[in-house]
NUKE-529414 format. One record per residue: residue number from 0; y, z, x of N, C-alpha, C in turn. Coordinates in pm, 1 decimal, m for minus. Each point is the difference from the previous one (the first is absolute). Layout:
N
+------+----------+----------+----------+----------+----------+----------+----------+----------+----------+
: resi :     n.py :     n.pz :     n.px :    ca.py :    ca.pz :    ca.px :     c.py :     c.pz :     c.px :
+------+----------+----------+----------+----------+----------+----------+----------+----------+----------+
:  NUM :        Y :        Z :        X :        Y :        Z :        X :        Y :        Z :        X :
...
+------+----------+----------+----------+----------+----------+----------+----------+----------+----------+
# end
This chain:
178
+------+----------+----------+----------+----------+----------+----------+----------+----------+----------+
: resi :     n.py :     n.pz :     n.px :    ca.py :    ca.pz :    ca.px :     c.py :     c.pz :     c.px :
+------+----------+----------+----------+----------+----------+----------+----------+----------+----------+
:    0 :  18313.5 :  21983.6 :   4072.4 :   m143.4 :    m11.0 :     m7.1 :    m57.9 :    m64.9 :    124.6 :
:    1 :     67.5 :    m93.3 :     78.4 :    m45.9 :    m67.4 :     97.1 :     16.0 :    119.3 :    129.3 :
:    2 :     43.8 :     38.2 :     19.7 :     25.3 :    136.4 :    113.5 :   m172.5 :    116.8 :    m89.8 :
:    3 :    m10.4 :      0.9 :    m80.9 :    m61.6 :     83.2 :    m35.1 :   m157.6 :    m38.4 :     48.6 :
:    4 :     31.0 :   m114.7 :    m18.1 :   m152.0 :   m108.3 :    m11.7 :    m46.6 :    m13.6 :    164.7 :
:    5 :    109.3 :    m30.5 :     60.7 :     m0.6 :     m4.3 :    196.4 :    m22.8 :    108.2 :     13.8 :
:    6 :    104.7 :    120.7 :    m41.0 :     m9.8 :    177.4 :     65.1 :   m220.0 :     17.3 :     m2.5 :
:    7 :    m18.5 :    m26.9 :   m131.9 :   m181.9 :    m22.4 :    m49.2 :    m45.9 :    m25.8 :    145.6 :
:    8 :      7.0 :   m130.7 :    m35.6 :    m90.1 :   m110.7 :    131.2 :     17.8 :     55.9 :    143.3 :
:    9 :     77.3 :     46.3 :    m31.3 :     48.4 :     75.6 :    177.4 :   m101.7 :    110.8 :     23.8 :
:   10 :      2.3 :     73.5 :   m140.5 :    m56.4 :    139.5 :     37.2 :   m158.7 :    m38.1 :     34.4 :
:   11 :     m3.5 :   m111.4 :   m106.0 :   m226.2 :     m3.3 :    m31.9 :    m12.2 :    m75.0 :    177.8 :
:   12 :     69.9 :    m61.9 :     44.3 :      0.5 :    m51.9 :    121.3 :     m4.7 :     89.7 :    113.8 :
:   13 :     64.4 :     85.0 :    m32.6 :     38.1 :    157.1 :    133.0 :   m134.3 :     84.2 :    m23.8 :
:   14 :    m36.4 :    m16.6 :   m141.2 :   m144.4 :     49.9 :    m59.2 :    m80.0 :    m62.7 :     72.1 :
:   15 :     m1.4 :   m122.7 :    m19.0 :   m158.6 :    m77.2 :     84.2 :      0.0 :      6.9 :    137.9 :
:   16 :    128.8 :    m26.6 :     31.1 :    m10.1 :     11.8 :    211.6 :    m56.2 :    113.8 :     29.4 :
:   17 :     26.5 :    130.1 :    m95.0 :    m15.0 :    139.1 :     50.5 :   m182.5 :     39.5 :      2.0 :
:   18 :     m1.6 :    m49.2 :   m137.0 :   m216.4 :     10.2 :      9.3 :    m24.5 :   m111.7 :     61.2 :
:   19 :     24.9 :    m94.4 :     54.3 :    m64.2 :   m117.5 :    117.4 :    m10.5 :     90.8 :     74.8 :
:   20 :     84.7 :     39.4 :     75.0 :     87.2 :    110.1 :    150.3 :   m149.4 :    106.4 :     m4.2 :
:   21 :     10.3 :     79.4 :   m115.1 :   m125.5 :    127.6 :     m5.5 :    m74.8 :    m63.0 :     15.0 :
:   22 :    m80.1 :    m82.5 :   m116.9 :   m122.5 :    m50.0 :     49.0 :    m53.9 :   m107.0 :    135.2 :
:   23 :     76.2 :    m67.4 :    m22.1 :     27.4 :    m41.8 :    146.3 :    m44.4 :    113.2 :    116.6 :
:   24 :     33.4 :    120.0 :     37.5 :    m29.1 :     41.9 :     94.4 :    m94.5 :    109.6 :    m39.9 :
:   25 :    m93.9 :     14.7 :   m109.4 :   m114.9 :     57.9 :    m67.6 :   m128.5 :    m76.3 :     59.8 :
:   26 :    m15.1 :   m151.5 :     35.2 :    m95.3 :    m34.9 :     61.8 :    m58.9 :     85.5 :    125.0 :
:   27 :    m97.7 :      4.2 :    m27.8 :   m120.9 :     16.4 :    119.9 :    m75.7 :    m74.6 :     91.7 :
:   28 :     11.3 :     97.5 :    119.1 :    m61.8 :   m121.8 :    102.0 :   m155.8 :    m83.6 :     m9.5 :
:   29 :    m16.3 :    m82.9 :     66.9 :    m97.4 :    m25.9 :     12.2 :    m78.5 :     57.6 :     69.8 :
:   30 :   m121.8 :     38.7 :     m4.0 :   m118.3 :     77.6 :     64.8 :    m97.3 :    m95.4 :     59.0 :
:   31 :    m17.5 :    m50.3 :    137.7 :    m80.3 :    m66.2 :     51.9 :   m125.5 :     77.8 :     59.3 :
:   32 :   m141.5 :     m4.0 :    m67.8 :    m80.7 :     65.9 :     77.0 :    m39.6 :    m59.8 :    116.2 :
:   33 :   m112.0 :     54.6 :     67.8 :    m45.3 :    m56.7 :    142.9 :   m112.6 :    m27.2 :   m102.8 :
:   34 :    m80.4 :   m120.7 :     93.7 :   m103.1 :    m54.7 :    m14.4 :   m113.4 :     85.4 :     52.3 :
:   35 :    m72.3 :     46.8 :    m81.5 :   m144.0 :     90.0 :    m11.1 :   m136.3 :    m86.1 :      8.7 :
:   36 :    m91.8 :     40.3 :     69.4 :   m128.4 :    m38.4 :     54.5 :    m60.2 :      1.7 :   m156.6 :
:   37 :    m77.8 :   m119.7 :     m3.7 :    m93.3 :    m28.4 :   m114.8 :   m107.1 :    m81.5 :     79.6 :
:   38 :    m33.8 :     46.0 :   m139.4 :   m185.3 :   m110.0 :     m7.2 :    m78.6 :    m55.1 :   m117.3 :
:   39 :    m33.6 :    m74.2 :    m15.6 :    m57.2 :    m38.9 :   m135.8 :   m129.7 :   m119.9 :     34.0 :
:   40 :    m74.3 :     12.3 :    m98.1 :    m84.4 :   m111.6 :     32.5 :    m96.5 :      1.1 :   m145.2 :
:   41 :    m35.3 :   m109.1 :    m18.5 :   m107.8 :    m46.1 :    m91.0 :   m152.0 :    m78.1 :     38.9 :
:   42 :    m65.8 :    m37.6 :    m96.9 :   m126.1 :    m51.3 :     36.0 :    m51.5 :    m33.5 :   m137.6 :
:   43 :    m41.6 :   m144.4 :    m35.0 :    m20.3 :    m19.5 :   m110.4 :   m171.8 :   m114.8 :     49.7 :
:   44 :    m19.1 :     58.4 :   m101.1 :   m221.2 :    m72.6 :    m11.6 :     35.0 :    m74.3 :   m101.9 :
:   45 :    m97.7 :   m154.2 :    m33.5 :    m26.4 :    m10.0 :   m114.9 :   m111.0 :   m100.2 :     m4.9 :
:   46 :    m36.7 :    m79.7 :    m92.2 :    m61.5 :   m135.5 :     42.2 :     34.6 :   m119.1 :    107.0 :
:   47 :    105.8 :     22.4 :    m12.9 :     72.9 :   m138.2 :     68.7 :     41.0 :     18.7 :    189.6 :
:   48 :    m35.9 :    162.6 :     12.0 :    m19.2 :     22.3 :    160.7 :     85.6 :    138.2 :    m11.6 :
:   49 :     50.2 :     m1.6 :    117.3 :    122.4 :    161.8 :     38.9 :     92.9 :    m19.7 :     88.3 :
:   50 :    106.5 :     37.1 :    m88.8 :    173.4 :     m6.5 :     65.8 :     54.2 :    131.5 :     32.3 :
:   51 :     54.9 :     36.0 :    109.9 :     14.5 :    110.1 :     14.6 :    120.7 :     15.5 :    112.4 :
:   52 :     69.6 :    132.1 :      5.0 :    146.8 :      3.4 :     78.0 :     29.1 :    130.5 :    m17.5 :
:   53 :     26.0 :     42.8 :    184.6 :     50.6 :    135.2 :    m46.3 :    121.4 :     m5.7 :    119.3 :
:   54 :    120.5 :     86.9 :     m5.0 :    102.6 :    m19.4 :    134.2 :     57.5 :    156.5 :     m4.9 :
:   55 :     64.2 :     15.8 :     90.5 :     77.3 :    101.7 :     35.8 :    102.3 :     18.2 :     93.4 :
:   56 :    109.1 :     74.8 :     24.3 :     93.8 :    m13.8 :     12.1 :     59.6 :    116.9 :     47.2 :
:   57 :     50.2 :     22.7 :    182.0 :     36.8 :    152.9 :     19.7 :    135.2 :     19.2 :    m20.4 :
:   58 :     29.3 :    m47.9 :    m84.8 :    213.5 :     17.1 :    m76.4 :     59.7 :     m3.8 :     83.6 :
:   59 :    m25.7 :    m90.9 :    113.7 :    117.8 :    m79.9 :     71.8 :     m2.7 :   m144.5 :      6.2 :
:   60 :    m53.0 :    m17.9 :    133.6 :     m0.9 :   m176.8 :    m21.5 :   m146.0 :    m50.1 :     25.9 :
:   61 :   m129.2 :    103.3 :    m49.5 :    m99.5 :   m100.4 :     33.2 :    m43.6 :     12.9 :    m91.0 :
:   62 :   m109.0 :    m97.6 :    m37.3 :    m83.5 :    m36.7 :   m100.7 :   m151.8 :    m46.3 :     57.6 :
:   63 :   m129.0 :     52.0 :    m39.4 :    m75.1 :    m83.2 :      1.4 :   m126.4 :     32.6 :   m102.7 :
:   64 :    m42.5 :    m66.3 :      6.3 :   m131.3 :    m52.8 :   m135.5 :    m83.5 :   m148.8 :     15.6 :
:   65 :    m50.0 :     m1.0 :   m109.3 :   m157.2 :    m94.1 :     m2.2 :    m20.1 :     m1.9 :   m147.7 :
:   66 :    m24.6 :   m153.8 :     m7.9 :     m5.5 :    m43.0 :   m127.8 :    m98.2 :   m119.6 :     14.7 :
:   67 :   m118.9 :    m15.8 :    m93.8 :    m63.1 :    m93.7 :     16.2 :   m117.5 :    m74.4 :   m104.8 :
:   68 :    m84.1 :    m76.4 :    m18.9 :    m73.2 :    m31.1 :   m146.2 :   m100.3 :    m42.3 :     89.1 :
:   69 :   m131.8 :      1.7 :   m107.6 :   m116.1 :    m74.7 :     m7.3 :    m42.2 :    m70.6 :   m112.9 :
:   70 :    m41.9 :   m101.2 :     17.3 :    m41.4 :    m90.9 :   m150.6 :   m115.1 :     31.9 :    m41.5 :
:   71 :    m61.0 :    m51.6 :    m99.7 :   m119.7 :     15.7 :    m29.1 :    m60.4 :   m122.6 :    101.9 :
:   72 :     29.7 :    m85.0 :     54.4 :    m68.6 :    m62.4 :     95.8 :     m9.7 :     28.6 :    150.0 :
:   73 :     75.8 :     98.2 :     m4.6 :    m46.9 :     32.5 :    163.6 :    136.1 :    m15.8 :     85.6 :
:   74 :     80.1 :    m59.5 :    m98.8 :    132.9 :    m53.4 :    105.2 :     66.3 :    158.5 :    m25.3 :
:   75 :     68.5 :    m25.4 :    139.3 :     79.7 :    181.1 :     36.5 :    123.0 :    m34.3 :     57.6 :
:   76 :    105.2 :     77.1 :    m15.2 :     78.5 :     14.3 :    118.6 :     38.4 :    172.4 :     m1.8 :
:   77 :     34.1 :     58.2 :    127.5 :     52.3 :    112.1 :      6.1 :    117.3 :    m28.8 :    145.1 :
:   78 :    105.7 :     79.8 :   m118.5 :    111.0 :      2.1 :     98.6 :     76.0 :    144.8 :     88.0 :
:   79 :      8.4 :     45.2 :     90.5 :     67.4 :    101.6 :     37.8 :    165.2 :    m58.7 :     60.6 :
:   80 :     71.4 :    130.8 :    m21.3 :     89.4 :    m37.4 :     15.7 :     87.7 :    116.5 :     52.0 :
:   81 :    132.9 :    m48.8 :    134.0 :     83.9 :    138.0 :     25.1 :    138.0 :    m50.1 :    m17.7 :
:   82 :     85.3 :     73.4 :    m71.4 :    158.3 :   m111.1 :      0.7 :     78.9 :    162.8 :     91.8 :
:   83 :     90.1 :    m48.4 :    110.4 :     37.4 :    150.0 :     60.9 :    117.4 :    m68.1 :     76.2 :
:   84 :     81.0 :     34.6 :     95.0 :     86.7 :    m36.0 :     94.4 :    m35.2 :   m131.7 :     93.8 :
:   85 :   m165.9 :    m27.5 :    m16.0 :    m11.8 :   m124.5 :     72.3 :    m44.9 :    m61.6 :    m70.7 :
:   86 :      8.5 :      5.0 :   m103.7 :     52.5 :   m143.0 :   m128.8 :   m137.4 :      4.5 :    m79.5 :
:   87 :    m63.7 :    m60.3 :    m93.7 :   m130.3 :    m32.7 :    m79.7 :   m129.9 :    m51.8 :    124.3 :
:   88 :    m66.4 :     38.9 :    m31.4 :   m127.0 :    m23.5 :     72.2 :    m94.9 :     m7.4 :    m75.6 :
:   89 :   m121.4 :    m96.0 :     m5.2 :   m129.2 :     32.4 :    m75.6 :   m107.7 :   m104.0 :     15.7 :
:   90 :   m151.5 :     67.5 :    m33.3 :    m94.0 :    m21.5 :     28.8 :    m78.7 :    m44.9 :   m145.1 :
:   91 :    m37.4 :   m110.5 :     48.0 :    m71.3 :   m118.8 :   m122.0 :   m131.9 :     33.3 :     45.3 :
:   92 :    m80.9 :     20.9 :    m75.5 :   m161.7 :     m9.4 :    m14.9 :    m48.0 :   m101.0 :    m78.4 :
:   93 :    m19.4 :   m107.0 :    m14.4 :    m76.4 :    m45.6 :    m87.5 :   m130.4 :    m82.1 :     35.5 :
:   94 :    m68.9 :    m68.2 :   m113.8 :    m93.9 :   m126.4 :      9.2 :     13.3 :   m115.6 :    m88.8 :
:   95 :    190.3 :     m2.3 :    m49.7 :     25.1 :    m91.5 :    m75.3 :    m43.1 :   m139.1 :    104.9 :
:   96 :    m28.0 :   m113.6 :   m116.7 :     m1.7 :   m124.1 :     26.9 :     98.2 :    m65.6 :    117.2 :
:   97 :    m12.3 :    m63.3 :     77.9 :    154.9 :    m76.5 :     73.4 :     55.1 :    112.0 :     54.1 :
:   98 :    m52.5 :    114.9 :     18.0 :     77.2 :     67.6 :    113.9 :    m33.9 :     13.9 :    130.1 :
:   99 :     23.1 :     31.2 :    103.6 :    m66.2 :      3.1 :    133.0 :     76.9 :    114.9 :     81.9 :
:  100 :    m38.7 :     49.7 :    131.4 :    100.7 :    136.8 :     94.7 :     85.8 :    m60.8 :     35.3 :
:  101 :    135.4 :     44.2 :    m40.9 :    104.7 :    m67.9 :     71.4 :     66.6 :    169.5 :    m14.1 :
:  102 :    158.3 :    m62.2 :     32.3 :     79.2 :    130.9 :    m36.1 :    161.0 :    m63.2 :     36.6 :
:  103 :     31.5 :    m35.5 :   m142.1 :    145.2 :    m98.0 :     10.4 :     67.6 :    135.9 :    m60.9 :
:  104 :    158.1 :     m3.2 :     78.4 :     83.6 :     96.9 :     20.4 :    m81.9 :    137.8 :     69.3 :
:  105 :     15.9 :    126.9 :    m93.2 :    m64.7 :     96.8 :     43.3 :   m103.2 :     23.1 :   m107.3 :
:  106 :    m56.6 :    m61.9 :    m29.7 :   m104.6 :    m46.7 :    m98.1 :   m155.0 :     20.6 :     45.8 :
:  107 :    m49.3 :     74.1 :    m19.0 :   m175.9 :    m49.1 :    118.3 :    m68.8 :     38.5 :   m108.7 :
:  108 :    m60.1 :   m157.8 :    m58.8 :   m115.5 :    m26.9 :    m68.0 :   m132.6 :    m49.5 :     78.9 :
:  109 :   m108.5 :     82.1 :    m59.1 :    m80.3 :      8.8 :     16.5 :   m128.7 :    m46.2 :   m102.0 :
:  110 :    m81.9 :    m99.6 :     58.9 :    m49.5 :    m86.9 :   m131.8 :   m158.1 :    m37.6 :     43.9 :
:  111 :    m76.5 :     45.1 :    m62.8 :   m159.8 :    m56.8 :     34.9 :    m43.0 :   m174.8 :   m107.0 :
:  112 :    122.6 :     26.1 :    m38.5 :    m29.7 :   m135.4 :    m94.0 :    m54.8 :   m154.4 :     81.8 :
:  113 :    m66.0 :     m2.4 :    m47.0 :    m69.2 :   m162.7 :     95.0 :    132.1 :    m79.3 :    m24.1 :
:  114 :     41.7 :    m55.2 :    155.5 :    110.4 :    m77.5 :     45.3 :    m73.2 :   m153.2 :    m15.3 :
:  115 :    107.8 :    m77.1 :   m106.7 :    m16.8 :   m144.0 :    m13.4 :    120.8 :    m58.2 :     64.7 :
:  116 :    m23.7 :    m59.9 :    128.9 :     79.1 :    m54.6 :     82.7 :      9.3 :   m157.7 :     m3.7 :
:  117 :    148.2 :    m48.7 :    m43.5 :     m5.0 :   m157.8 :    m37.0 :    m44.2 :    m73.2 :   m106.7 :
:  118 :      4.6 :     73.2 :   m104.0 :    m35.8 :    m31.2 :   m117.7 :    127.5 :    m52.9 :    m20.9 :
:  119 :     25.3 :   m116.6 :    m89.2 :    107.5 :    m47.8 :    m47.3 :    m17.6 :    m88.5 :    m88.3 :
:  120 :     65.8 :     94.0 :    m90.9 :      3.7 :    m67.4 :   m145.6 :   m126.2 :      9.4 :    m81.9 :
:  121 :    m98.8 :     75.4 :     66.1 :   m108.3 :     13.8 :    m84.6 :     44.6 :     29.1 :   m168.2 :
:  122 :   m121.5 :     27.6 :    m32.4 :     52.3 :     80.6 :   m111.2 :   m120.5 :    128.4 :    m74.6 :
:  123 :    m18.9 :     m9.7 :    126.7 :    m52.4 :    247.6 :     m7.2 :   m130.0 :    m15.2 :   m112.1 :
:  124 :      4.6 :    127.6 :    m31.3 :    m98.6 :     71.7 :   m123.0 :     69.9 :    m34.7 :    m94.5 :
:  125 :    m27.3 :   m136.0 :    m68.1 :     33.3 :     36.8 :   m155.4 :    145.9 :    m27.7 :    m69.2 :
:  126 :    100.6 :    m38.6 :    134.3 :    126.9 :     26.7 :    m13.9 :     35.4 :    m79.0 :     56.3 :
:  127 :    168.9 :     39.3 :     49.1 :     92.0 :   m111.0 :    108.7 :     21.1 :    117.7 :    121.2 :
:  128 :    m91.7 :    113.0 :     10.8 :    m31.2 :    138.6 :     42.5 :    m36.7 :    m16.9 :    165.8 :
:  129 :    m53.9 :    107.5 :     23.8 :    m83.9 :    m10.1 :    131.6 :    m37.8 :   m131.6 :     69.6 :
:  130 :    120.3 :    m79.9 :    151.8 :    m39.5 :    m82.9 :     16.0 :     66.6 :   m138.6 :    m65.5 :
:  131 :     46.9 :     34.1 :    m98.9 :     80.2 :    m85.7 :    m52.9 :    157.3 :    m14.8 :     m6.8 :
:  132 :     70.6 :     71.5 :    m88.1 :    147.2 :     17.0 :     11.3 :     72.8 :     80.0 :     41.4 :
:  133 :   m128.0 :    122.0 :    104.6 :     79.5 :    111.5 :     68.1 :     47.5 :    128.7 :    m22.7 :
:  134 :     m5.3 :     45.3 :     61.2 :     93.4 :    165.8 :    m33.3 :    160.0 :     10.0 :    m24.0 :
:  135 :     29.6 :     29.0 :   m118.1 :    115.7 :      9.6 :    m52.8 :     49.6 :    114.8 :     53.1 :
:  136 :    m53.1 :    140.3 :     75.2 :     89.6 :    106.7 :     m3.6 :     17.5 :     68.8 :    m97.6 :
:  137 :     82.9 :    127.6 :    m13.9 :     60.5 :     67.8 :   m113.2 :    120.4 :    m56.3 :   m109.4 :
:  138 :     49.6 :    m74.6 :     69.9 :    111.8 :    m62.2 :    m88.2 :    m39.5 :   m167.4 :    m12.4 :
:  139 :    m68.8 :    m29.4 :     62.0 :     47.0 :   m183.5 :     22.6 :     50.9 :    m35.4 :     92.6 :
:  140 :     m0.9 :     61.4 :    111.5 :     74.5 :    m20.5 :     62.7 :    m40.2 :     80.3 :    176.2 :
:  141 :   m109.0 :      5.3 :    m39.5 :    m64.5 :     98.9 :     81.7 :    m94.5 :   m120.3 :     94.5 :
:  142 :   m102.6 :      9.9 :     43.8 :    m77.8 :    m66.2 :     81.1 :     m4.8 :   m181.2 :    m31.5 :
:  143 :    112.3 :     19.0 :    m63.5 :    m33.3 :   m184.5 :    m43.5 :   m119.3 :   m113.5 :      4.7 :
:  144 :    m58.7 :     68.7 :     37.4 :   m124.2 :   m115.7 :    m15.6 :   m107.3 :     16.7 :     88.9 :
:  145 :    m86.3 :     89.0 :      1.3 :    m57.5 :    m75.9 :    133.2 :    m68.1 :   m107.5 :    m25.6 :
:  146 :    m40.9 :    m50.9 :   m110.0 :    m76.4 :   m136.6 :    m84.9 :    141.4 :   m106.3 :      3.3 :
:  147 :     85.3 :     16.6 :    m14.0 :    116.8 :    m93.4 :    m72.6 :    107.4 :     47.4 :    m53.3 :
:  148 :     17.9 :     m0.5 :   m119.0 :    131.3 :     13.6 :    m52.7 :     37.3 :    172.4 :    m98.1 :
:  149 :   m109.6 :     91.8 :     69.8 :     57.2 :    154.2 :    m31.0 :    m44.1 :     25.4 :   m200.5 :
:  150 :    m57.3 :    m90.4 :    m34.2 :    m59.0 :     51.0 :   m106.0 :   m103.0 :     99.5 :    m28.2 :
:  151 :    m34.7 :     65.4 :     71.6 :   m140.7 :     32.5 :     25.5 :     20.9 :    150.5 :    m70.4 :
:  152 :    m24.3 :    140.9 :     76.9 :     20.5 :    136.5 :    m50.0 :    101.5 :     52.4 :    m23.1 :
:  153 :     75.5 :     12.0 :   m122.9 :     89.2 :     65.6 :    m41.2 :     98.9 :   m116.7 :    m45.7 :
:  154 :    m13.7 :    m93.1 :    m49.7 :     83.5 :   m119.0 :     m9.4 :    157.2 :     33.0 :    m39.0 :
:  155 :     26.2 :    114.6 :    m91.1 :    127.5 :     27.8 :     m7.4 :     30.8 :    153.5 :      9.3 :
:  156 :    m84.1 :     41.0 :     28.0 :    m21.0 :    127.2 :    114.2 :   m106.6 :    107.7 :    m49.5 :
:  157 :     31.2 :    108.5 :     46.2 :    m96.8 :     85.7 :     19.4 :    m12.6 :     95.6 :   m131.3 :
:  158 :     33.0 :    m30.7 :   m116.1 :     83.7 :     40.1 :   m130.4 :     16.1 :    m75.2 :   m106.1 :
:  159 :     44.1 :   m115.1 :    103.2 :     m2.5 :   m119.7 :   m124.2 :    m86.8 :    m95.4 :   m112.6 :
:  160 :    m28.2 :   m122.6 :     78.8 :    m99.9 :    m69.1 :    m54.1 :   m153.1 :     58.1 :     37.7 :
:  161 :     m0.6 :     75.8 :    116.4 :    m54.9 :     70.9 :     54.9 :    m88.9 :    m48.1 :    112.7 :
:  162 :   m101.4 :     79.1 :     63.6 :    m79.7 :     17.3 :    118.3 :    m83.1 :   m171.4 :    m50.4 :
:  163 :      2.9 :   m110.8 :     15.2 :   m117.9 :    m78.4 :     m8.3 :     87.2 :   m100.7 :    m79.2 :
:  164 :    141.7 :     m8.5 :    m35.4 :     10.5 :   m117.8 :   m130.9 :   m113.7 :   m125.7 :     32.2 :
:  165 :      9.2 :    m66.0 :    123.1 :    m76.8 :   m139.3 :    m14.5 :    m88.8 :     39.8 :     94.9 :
:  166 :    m61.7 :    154.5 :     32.7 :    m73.1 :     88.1 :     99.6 :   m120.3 :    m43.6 :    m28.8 :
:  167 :   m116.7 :     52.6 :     24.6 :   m159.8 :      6.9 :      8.6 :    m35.7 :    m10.5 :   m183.4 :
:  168 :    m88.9 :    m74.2 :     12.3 :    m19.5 :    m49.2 :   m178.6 :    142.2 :      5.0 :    m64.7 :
:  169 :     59.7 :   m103.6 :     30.2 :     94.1 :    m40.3 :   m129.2 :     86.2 :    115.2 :      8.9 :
:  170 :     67.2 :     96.5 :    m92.0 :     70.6 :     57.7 :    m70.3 :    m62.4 :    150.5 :    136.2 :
:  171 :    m84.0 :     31.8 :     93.2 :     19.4 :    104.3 :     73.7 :      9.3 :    116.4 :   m121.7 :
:  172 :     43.0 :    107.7 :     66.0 :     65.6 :    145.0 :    m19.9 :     43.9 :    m22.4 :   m109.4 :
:  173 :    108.2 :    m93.3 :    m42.2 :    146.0 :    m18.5 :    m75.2 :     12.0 :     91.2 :   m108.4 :
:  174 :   m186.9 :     42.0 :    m76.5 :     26.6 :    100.5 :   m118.9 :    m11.0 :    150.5 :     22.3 :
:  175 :    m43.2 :      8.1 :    145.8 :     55.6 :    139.3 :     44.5 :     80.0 :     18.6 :     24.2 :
:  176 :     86.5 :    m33.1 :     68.5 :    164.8 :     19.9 :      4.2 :     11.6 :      1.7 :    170.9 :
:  177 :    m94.8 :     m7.6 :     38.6 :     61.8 :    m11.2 :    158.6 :     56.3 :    m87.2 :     24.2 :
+------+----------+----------+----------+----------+----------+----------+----------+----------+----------+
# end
């Protein structure tokens, strides 16, 4: 019985190596397409101002587009943008608070916003905002301060707590989501 029981195990074993082996070489390759030219864009109205973004893309290595908002108060930014073989590039429009013409990295913002020069430590419209705790940047980490200590627009970024946590009146943007 023990020869009978091994002769078994031998065979279901010679069985399984043999359909591994077939199927095993039944796989199919992978199919990598090329990257195809697109475009897409939106535009949204409502009470609270207009956010809007459209980009495109000639299915190799460039990219460019423009994305940008208006509040119901007048505050704007519009951004253009080219990402290609000579790396990200783009153009800031705005009349946010605390901004002024500069153009750090390849960055060129452009700003009619009335420049408050030497303000320190104020404390802005309403807030710890404009004049007071500075421009936070997109992450926190962005313009650190021109007031002080980088609390200012976007306190935990551009997504997060949002456009204004301790920004222009108190609480800013924060329930729009910029």
């Amino acid at each position: 019985k023990e020869s009978l029981s091994i002769n078994m195990i031998s065979q279901v074993f010679i069985v399984v190596a043999l359909a591994v082996t077939v199927f095993a070489s039944l796989h199919e390759p992978i199919h990598h397409h090329a990257p195809q030219p697109y475009k897409f864009g939106y535009s949204i109205k409502d009470h609270h101002g207009e956010q809007h973004r459209e980009e495109s893309g000639d299915g190799g290595h460039a990219v460019r587009g423009s994305y940008g908002f208006t509040d119901a108060r007048g505050i704007r930014r519009q951004v253009h943008y080219v990402a290609d073989h000579g790396g990200f590039r783009a153009e800031v429009k705005t009349n946010e608070p605390g901004t002024a013409n500069q153009n750090p990295a390849a960055v060129h913002l452009i700003s009619d916003a009335p420049y408050a020069h030497g303000h320190n430590g104020g404390y802005g419209y309403g807030g710890l905002g404009y004049g007071g705790l500075g421009y936070a940047g997109y992450g926190g980490l962005g313009y650190a301060g021109y007031g002080g200590a980088g609390y200012g627009y976007g306190r935990l970024g551009y997504g997060g707590l949002g456009y204004g946590g301790y920004g222009l009146g108190g609480l800013g943007y924060t329930r729009y989501g910029y």
